[in-house]
N, C-alpha and C positions, 0 to 999 in steps of 0.2 A: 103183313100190312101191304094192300095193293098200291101201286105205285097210280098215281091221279096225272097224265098229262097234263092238267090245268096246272099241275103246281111244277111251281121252280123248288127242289134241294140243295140247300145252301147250310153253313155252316157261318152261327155268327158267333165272332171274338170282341173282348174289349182291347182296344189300343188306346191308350190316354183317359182321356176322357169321351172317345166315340166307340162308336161300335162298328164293326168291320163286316159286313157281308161274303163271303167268300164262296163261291159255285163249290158242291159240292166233290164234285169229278175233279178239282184241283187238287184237294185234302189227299196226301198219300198216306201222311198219319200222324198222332198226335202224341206227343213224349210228356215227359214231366221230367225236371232234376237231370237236364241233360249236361255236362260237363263242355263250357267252352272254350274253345280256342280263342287269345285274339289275334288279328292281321295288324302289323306296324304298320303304320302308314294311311288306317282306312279311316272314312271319315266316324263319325260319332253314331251315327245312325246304324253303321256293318259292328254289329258287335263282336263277331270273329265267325268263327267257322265252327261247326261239330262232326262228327262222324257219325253217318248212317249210311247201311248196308254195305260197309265198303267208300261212300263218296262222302267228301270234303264237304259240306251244305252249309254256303253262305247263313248266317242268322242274323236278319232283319229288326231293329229296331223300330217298325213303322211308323209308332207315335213319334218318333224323332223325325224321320223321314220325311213326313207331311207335317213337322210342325204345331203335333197337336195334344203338347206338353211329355210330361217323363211317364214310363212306367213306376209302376210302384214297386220297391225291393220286397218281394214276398217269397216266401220257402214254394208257394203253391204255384210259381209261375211254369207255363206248359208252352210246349214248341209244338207247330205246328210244323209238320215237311209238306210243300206243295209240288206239282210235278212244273217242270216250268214250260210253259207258255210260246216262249220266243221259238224252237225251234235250236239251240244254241247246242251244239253234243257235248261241250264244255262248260255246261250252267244248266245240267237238266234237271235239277230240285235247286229249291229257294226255301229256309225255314221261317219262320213270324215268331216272335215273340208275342205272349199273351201273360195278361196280370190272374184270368181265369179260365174255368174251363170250360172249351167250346159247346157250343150249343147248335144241336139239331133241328133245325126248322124245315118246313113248307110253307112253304110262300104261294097264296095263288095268283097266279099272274096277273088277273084284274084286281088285284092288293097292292101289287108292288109298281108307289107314284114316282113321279122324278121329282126333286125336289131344286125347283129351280131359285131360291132364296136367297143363294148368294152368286155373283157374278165371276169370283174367280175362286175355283177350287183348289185346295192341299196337293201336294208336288202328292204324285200316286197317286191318286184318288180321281176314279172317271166320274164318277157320279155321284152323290146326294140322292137316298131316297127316302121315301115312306111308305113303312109296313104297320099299316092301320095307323095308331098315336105315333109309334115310337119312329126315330129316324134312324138311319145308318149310312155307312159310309161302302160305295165297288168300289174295290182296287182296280187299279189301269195295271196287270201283274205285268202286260208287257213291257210296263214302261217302269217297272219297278228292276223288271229281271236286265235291262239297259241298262239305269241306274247301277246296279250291284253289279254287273261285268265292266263298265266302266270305272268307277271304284276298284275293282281286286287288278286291273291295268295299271290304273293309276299308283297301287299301292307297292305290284311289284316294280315296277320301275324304278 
């Protein structure tokens, strides 16, 4: 398949009840039935931690995160590992929780609207958009990977 500069590669997830946009170059990889740790002391949203490749990888409840209701308990839920964003050599993957399994998209550029409908956005959440009918949700990951190092701070302390 040739790769189309007009199109953006993105990987979209269900969190709650939205859908999650996620650039595709974040995606490091995608588990099923991962066993978790949890962290004492973290808020609701850090469901604990797992092991991949060797490192500790925060696991993100996002629909909790942004407020935009529970996951659903199902046998088929999948982890996603992202590479992290911030820069941070102490928080370099961040996992997401998902209710199902990611999905592979192209997006072409002049498809993908900002969806300015509502005035104040979900904690993580840079943007609202529209791709063609359906809408979904960009992560702010930098402000998510802030979020979860503030958190695992707070938690050891």
């Amino acid at each position: 398949m040739a790769y189309n500069k007009d199109e953006i590669r993105g990987v979209m997830i269900q969190v709650g009840g939205e859908r999650l946009l996620l650039p595709n170059a974040t995606v490091a990889e995608v588990m099923a039935r991962v066993p978790v740790q949890p962290i004492p002391g973290a808020p609701d949203w850090l469901s604990g931690q797992i092991e991949w490749h060797g490192w500790s990888v925060p696991l993100v409840a996002f629909s909790r995160l942004a407020g935009l209701g529970e996951e659903p308990a199902a046998r088929n839920n999948r982890v996603i590992v992202l590479k992290g964003m911030g820069g941070d050599e102490a928080l370099p993957y961040v996992a997401l929780q998902t209710a199902s399994f990611p999905q592979l998209v192209s997006v072409p550029r002049d498809s993908l609207l900002a969806d300015a409908s509502e005035e104040e956005l979900p904690r993580g959440v840079q943007m609202r958009v529209l791709l063609g009918e359906q809408g979904a949700l960009l992560p702010d990951l930098e402000s998510v990977e802030r979020l979860v190092g503030e958190a695992l701070a707070a938690a050891a302390a």
